[in-house]
N, C-alpha and C positions, 0 to 999 in steps of 0.2 A: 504494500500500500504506500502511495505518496501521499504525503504531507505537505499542504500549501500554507506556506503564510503570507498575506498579501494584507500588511498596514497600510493606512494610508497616510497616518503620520505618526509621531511618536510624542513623548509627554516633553523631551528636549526642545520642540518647534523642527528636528531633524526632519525634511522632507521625504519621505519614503516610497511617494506612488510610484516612482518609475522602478520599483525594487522589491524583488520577491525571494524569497528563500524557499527550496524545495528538499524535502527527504526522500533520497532516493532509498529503499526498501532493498538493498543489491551494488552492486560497483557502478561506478560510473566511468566509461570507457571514453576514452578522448582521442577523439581519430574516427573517421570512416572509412577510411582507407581496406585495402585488400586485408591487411593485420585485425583493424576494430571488428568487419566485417565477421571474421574467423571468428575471433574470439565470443561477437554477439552467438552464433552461428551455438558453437559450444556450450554456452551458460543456458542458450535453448534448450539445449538436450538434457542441461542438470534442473532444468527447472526452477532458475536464478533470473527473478528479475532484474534490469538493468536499463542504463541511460547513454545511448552514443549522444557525443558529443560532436559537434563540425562546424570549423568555422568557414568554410566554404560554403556555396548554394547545392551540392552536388554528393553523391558517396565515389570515392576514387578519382580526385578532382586532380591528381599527378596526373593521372593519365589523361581525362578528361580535359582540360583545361593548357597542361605545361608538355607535352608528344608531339611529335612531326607526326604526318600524316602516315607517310611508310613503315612507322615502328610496329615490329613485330615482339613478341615473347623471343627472347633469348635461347630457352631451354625449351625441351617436349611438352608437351598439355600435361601431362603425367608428374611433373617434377613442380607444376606449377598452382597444380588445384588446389583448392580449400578445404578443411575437413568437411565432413560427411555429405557433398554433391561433388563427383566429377565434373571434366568436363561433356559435351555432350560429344556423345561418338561422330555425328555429323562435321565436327571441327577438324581441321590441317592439325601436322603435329606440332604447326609453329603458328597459334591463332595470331589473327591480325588485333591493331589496336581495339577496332568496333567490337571485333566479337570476343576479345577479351572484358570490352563496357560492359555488351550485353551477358553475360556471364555470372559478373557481378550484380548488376540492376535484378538479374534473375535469383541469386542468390541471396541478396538481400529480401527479396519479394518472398520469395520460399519459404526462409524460415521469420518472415515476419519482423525485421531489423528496421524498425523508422529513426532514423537519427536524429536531433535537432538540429536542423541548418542553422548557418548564419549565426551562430555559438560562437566567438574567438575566448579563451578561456584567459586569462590575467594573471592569476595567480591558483596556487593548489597548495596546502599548507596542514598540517597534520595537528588535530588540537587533542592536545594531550589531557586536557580534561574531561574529555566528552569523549577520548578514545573513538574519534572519526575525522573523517577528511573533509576542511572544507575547500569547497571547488568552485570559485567567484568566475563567473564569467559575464563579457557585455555584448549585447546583441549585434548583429555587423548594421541593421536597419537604421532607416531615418531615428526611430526612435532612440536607439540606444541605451534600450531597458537595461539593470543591470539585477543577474538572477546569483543566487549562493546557491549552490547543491552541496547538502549534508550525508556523507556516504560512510560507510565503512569499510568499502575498496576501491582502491581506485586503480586505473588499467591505464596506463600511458602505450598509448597505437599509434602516434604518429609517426612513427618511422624513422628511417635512416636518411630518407630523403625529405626533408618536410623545407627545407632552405637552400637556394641555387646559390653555389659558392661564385660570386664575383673578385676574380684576383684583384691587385693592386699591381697597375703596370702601369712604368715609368711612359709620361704622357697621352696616354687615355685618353686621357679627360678633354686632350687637346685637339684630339684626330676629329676629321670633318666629315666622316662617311659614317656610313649605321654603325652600330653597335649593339648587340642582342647577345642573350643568353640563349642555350642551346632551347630552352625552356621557352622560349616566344618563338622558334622556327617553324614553319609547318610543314612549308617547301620549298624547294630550289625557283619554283617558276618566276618568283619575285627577282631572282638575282641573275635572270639570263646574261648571261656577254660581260657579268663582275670577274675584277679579279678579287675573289674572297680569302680571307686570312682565316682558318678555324684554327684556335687554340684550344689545344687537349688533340690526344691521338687514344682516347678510350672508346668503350664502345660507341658512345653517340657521337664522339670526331671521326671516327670513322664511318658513320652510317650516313651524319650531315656530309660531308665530304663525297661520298658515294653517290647522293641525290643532288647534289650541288653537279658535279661532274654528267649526272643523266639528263640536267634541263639547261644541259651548256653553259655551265658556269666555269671557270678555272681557279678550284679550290687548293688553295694554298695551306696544309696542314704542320701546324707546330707541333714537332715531338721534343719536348723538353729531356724526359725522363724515357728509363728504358722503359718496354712494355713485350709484353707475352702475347703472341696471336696464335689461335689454335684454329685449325680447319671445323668449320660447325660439326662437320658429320666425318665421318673416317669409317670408312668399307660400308657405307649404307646405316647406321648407327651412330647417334647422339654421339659427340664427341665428351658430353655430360657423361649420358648415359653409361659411355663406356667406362668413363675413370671408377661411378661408382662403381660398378661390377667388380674392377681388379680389384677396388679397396677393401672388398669383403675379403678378400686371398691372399694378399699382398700389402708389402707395410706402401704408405705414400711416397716414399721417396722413389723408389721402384716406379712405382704410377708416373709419378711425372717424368722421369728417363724415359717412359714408354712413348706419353703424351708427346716428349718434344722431338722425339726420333719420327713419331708417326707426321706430326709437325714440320721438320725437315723433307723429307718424303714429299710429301704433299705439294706444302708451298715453296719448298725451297729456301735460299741464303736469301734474309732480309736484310741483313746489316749492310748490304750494296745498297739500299734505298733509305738508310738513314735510321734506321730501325732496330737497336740493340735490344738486347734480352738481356731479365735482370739475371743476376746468379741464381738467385733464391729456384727454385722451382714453382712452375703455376701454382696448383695445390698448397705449396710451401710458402707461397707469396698471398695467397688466399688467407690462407687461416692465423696467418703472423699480423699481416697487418689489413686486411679486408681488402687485397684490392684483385678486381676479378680480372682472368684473361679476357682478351679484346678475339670473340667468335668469329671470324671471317665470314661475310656474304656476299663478297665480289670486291671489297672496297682494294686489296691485293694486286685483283688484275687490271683498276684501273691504276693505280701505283705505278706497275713494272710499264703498263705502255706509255705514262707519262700526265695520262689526263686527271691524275693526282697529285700536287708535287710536295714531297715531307721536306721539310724546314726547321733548322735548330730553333732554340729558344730565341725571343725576344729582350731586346735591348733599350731600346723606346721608341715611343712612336713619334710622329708631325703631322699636321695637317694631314695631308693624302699619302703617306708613306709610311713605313718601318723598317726600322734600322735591326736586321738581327746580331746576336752574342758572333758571328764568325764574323762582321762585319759588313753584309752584304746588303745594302740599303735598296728595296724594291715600293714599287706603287701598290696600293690597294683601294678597291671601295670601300668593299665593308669587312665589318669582323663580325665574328660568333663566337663567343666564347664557351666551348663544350666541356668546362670546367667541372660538372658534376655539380653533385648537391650535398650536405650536413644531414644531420640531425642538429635541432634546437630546443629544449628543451628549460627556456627561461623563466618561464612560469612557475617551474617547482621549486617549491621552495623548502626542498631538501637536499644536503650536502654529501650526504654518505653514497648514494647507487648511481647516480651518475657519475660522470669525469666531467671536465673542464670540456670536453667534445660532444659528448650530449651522447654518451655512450654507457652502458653498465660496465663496472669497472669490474665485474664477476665473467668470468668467461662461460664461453659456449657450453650449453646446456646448465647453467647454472644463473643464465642470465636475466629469465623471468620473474623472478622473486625476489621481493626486498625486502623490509621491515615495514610493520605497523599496518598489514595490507595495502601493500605497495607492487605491481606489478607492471611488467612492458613486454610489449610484443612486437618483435618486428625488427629488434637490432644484433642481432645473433650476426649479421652481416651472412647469412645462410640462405637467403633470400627468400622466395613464399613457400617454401617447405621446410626454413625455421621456423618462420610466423605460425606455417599451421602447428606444429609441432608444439611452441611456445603456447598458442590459443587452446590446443588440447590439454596441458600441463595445466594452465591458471585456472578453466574452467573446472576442472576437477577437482583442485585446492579450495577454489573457493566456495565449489556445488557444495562441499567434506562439509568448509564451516559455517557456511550459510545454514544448511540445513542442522546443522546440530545447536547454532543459536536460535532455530525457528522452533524446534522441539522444546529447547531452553524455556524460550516465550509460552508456548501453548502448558507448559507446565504451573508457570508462576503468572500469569497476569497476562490479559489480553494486549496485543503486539499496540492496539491504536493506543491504552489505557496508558502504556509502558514505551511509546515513543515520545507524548506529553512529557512524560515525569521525567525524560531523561534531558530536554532541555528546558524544564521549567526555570530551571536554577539561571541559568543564562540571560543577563540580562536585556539585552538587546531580543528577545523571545516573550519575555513576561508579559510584554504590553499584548501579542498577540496571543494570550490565549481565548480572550473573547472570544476570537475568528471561530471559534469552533462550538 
C-alpha cells in the first residue's frame, strides 16, 4: 500500500502545495533503462511491490533518444535478453535498434512495469532513524512539483552509461564546424562531401566512421590509445559466443591466445593502419579495467582501402583545422566525439558503495549489494546478462525480506495502522496526519 501525504501548508507558513511525500510499500528503482526494467521484471515474480523511477519521457531513453540509426546489439539475442521473456524467435541474431525498442516496450507491457516519467531524482539519503531511504525527486514538467519517496530499498538502475563523456581538448571550444557527441549522430547523410574528425576508435568510432564513409563522407578516425578488434563471428559462430564456451574448459588467458590468433587469421596485421593492440588480452583487458573489444562489421575493410583514414591523437585544434601529436596539421568540418559515456551517480548521498567513478567499489558478482538496503544493477560492466543476472540476485534478496517483514506486520498490527506510527514521530509528518 502507498501512503500519500499531500499538505497544503504547514503551521511554519512553509509552503507545501507543490510537494508531496509518498511511501512506497517495496524498493524504489531509479532507472528505466534495460537494468530497472529486469529488475521490475523480477520483484514481479516475488510478489514485491515497487516504484520505477525516470527522468526521461521514455523507458530505455539510451537507446531511444542518444543511437545512430544503424546501431545494432553487439552480441547474439541470447546473450542479450532479460530475465524471464526471450527474445522472440522471429528476431536476426543481431536485433536492430527498433526491434531491440520494441522488445523492451513489450517487456515492460508484459509484466506490467509503468515507470514514473519525467522523475529527475536530486538526492537519495538513508535516514537512520526511521531505518528507510529517502528519495527526493523534482518533476522535469512546467510545474516542477517536488515529491519525497519513503522506501526501504532502494535499487540504483541507471547504468554504466547514464552521462556522454565530453573530453577536454586543447581549442575546442574554438573550432568553427559542428561539434556532436556520438550520442546526437543519427546518420552520415547530414555530412555528405565533410571531411569528418571522429575521436575515439571504440565501438561507436568505428560504427560512426563506417556510416560516415557509406553516405560519402571522408571520416577521419582518432586512435589515441591501443584497442583490441575481434572479427564478430569466427567459422559461422559468435565470436562472444565462442570465448564463452572455451571459458567453461579453459583458464582465460588461453581464451584470448585463441581469440587473437583466430583475430590474426581473419583480419590480419593492423598495426600497418595505425592500430596497436594493448598487451593485456581482450578478456584480460575486459575484466581488469571494463573496457570491451571493438567487434568488426566492415569498418576494417573500409580502413585497408583507405575510405577510412586512422589518425594519432590530437594536439589542438583552430578554426577549421587540427593540429595532430605527430604534427600533421589537416582541414576539417566537423567532429564527433565517440568518446563513450560514465556512470553518474551524484545524487547519493552515500560514500561507502560507490567510487569516485560512479562504480561499486565490490567486484563482479559481489556488486549488487550494499548496506542499509542499498542495491545496483547494471554496472558489473558485464553488460545485459550482468544486469539480468544482478536483477535476478536483488529481486530475490529483497522478495526473502520483504516478505518476512510483511508476515512480521500481519502478526503484530495492521501494515496501514503501523506505517502511521512509524513516522508519526517525525516532524515535518505530524501536521499530516489529519490527511487520513
Amino acid at each position: 500500500m502507498d501512503l500519500m501525504f499531500n499538505p497544503s501548508s504547514s503551521g511554519n507558513g512553509e509552503d507545501l502545495s507543490s510537494r508531496r511525500s509518498v511511501w512506497v510499500n517495496g524498493p524504489v528503482v531509479v532507472g528505466a533503462g534495460p537494468s530497472g526494467l529486469a529488475v521490475g521484471a523480477c520483484l514481479k515474480e516475488q510478489g514485491v511491490p515497487f516504484v520505477v523511477l525516470e527522468r526521461a519521457d521514455c523507458i530505455a531513453s539510451l537507446w531511444q533518444n542518444r543511437t545512430y540509426d544503424r546501431v545494432k546489439l553487439h552480441l547474439p539475442k541470447q546473450f542479450c535478453q532479460l530475465p524471464k521473456m526471450p527474445f522472440p524467435d522471429s528476431f536476426p541474431e543481431y536485433p536492430t535498434k527498433r526491434q531491440f525498442i520494441e522488445y523492451l516496450e513489450s517487456y515492460a507491457m508484459h509484466f506490467e512495469i509503468n515507470p514514473h516519467f519525467n522523475e529527475c531524482v536530486q538526492s537519495a539519503k538513508y535516514d537512520n532513524t526511521f531505518d528507510l531511504w529517502r528519495v527526493k525527486t523534482v518533476d522535469q514538467g512546467p510545474a516542477g512539483r517536488e515529491i519525497e519517496y519513503l522506501c526501504r530499498w532502494l535499487v540504483v538502475a541507471t547504468g554504466e552509461n547514464a552521462e556522454c563523456v565530453v573530453p577536454d581538448i586543447d581549442g575546442l571550444a574554438h573550432f568553427g564546424g559542428k561539434v556532436i557527441h556520438s550520442s546526437e549522430y543519427k546518420s552520415g547523410d547530414s555530412f555528405r562531401g565533410q571531411k569528418v574528425l571522429v575521436v575515439g576508435c571504440g565501438n561507436s568510432g568505428m560504427e560512426v566512421s563506417l556510416d560516415l564513409s557509406n553516405h560519402d563522407a571522408q571520416p577521419f578516425m582518432v586512435c589515441r590509445n591501443s584497442v583490441h578488434i575481434l572479427p564478430r563471428d569466427i567459422m559461422g559462430k559468435s565470436t562472444f559466443e565462442l570465448a564463452m564456451l572455451l571459458m567453461k574448459w579453459i583458464p582465460l588467458w588461453l581464451v584470448d591466445k585463441i581469440l587473437l590468433f583466430f583475430a590474426w587469421v581473419i583480419l590480419g596485421d593492423m598495426q600497418k593502419y595505425g592500430l596497436k593492440r594493448p598487451n593485456p588480452g581482450p578478456l584480460e583487458l575486459k575484466n581488469e579495467q571494463g573496457k570491451s573489444p571493438v567487434l568488426d562489421i566492415g569498418a576494417l575493410a573500409k580502413i585497408r582501402s583507405g575510405d577510412i583514414n586512422v589518425v594519432p591523437g590530437i594536439k589542438t585544434f583552430y578554426a577549421s583545422s587540427v593540429e595532430l601529436v605527430d604534427g600533421v596539421t589537416m582541414e576539417v568540418d566537423s567532429v564527433i566525439l565517440a568518446t563513450g559515456y560514465r556512470s553518474n551517480v551524484p545524487w547519493l548521498q552515500e560514500g561507502e558503495f560507490f567510487n569516485k567513478n560512479g562504480y561499486p567499489k565490490t567486484p563482479f558478482l559481489n556488486t549488487w549489494k550494499g548496506r542499509s538496503g542499498l542495491y545496483s544493477v547494471g554496472f558489473s560492466r558485464k553488460g545485459l546478462a550482468g544486469a539480468s543476472f544482478d536483477a535476478t540476485q536483488i529481486a530475490l534478496d529483497i522478495g526473502q525480506a520483504w516478505k518476512q517483514e510483511t508476515k512480521q506486520k500481519k502478526l503484530r498490527t495492521p501494515p496501514f495502522r503501523r506505517c502511521i506510527s512509524t513516522l508519526l514521530s517525525a516532524p515535518r509528518f505530524r501536521r499530516c496526519i489529519s490527511t487520513f
